[in-house]
N, C-alpha and C positions, 0 to 999 in steps of 0.2 A: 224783312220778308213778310208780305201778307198771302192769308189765305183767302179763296172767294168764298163770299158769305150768300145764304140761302135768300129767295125773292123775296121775302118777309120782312126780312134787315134792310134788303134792297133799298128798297120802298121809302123804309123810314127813314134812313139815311138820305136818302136823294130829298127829301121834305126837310130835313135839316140843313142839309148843304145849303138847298135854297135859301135856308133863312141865316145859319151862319156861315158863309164862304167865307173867303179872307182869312183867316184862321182866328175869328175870333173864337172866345170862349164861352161857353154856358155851363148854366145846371141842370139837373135833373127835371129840376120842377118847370127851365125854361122849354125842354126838350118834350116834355107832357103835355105843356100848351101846346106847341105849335102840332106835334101832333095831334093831339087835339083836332085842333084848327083844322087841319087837313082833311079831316074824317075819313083817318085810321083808326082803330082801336088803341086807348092810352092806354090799358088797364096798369096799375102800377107794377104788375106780376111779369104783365109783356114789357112792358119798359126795365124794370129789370133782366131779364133774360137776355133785352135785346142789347143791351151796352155792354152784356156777359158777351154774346156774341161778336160782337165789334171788339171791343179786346183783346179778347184772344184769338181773334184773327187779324188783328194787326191794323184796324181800322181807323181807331180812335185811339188818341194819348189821354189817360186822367190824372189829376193829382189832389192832394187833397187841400181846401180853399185855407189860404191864409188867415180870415177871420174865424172860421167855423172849423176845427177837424176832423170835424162828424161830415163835414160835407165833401163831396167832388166835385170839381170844374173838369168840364171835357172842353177838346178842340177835335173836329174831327182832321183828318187825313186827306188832304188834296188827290182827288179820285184817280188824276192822269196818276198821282209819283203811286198809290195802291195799287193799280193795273201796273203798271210798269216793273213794281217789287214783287208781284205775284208770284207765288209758286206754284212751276208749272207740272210738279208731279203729280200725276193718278195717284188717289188714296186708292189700297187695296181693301 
């Protein structure tokens, strides 16, 4: 089940999608360039909050890289199957 994430995640999400569809995977640090790139705000504080966000709304899968365990590889979530899993209950 996903939940809908605020225009801000939107945004940056749909800028990653772009770059990774398919379901490949990246990092942190690939997901700051391309933000970057796009001229969004990378700041490392927004990038973190914003993969907090995606997470726990069901957006993104991470786990931790087989060479590095300090690190995480994301894939993000095929946006049709997140609409589609969305829950459609009003938060009160």
């Amino acid at each position: 089940m996903t939940k809908a994430i605020p225009k801000w995640v939107m945004q940056r999400y749909s800028v990653l999608y772009k770059k990774f569809r398919c379901g490949q995977t990246f990092t942190r640090e690939d997901a700051t360039k391309v933000i970057k790139e796009s001229g969004l705000k990378p700041e490392e504080k927004l990038t973190n909050t914003f993969f907090s966000e995606l997470s726990e709304r069901g957006w993104v899968k991470a786990e931790r890289d087989k060479k590095d365990k300090r690190k995480k590889i994301f894939k993000l979530m095929n946006p049709i199957e997140a609409i589609l899993n969305l829950d459609l209950k009003e938060d009160n």
